[in-house]
Each structure stands twice: as C-alpha cells, then as structure tokens.
C-alpha positions in Angstrom: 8.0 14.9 9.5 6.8 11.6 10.9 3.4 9.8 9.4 2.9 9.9 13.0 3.3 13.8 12.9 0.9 14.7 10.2 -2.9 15.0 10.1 -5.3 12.5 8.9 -8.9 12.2 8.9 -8.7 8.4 9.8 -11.2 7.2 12.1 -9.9 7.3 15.6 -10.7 3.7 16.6 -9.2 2.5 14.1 -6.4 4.5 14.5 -6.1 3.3 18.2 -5.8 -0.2 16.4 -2.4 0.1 14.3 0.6 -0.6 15.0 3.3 1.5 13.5 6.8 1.7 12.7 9.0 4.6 14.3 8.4 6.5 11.3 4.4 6.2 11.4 4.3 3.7 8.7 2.7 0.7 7.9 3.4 -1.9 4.8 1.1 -2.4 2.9 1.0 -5.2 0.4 -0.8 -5.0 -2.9 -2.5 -8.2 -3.8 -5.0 -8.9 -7.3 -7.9 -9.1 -5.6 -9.2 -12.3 -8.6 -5.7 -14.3 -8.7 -4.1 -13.8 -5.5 -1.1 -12.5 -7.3 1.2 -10.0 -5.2 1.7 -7.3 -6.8 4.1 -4.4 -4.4 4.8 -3.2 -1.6 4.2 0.4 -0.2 3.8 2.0 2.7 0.8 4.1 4.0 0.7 6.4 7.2 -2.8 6.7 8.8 -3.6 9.7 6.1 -2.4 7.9 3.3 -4.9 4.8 4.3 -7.9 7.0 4.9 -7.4 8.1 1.8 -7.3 4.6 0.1 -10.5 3.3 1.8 -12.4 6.6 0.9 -11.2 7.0 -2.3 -11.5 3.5 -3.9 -7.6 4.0 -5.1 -4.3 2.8 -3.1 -2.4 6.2 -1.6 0.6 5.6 -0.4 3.2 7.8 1.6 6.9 8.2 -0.5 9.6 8.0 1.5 11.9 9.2 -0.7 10.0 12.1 -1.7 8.3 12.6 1.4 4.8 13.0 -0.3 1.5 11.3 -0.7 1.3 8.9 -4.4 -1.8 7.3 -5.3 -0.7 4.8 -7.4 -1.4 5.6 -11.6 -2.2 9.2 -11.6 1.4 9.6 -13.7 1.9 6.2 -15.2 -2.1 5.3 -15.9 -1.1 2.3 -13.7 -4.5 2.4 -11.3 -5.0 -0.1 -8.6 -8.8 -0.1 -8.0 -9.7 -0.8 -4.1 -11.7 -3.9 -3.8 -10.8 -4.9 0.1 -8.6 -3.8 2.4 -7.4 -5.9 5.5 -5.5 -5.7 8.5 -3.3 -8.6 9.8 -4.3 -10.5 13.0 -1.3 -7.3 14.5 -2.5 -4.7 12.8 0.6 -3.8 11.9 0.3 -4.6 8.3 -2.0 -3.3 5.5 -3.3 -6.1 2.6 -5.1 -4.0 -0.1 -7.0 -6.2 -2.8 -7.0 -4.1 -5.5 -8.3 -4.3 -9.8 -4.8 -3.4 -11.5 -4.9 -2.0 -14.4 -1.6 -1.9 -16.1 2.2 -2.4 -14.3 2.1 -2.8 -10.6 5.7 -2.2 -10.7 8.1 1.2 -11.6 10.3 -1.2 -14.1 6.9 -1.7 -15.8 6.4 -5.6 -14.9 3.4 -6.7 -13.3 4.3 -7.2 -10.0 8.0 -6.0 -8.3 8.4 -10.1 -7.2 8.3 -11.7 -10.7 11.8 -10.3 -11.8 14.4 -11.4 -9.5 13.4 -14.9 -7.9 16.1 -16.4 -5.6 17.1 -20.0 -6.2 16.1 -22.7 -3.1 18.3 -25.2 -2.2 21.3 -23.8 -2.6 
C-alpha cells in the first residue's frame, strides 16, 4: 500500500497542494524550532501529516515497517509541534518542533552531528 492509497482526513485543498513521491510520501525535516538545529528526517504521507498538525506531535509513516510512528511514544523522545511549513514546491515538509530528548535512533541529538564529511578534499 501506497501513502497515496490510504485514507487520511487531510484537508482537501491542501491536499490538492503536495507534491508527492511515487510512493505518496513527502520528507519532512525536523528542525528545533529555538536554535535552528536539524534534527531528522522522516517521511509523512497526507495521513501521517494531518495527524502531526492536529495532534501537536510529528507522525511519521515507516517505510520499513509500513506503519504510522509518532516520534517518542517508545523511546520518550517527543518532538512537540511548534510550526509546520511547506517549501515554496510543496514537496517538502519543515516541522519546527520542542524536542525533548534524542532526535536520533543511535540516541544523539540530531542524525547529522555523527558522521560529518570533510570539504576540500
């Protein structure tokens, strides 16, 4: 099953407005709403982002398990919604968010701090 192929409760303009991938999916990029600091990427289907503006948490769609998440109901990890944004496409997602705890599944802050590429080179 597609994002495109299950049902969401997303308002239908706004639906009319994204721009997905074959797969129904759009990234969306994590951000801390206070420092600017990027924090993960997911992915969200039109479900999975009505959910995250009616909720006040980020819900995102697993690809690999092929299930909704809303990020910290295992870990305790929460990202709390404070804007969420469209690019000038609309074919990606930029949630601010509070987060409380590790954005990432290693347990570090964000998933970019760990593995920075050298410039120059």
């Amino acid at each position: 099953m597609t994002g495109s192929d299950r049902p969401s409760a997303l308002d239908l303009a706004l639906a009319a407005r994204l721009k997905r991938n074959a797969d129904g999916l759009l990234p969306a990029i994590a951000q801390q709403y206070d420092t600017g600091e990027v924090l993960m990427l997911g992915w969200m289907d039109d479900e999975a982002l009505h959910r995250t503006l009616t909720t006040g948490r980020c819900t995102y769609w697993s690809r690999s398990r092929q299930e909704y998440w809303v990020k910290g109901d295992t870990s305790g990890h929460i990202q709390l919604v404070k804007s969420v944004a469209l690019d000038c496409d609309a074919d990606t997602i930029l949630v601010k968010v509070d987060q409380v705890g590790a954005a990432c599944h290693t347990g570090d802050r964000t998933c970019f701090d760990s593995d920075v590429l050298p410039l120059g080179q």
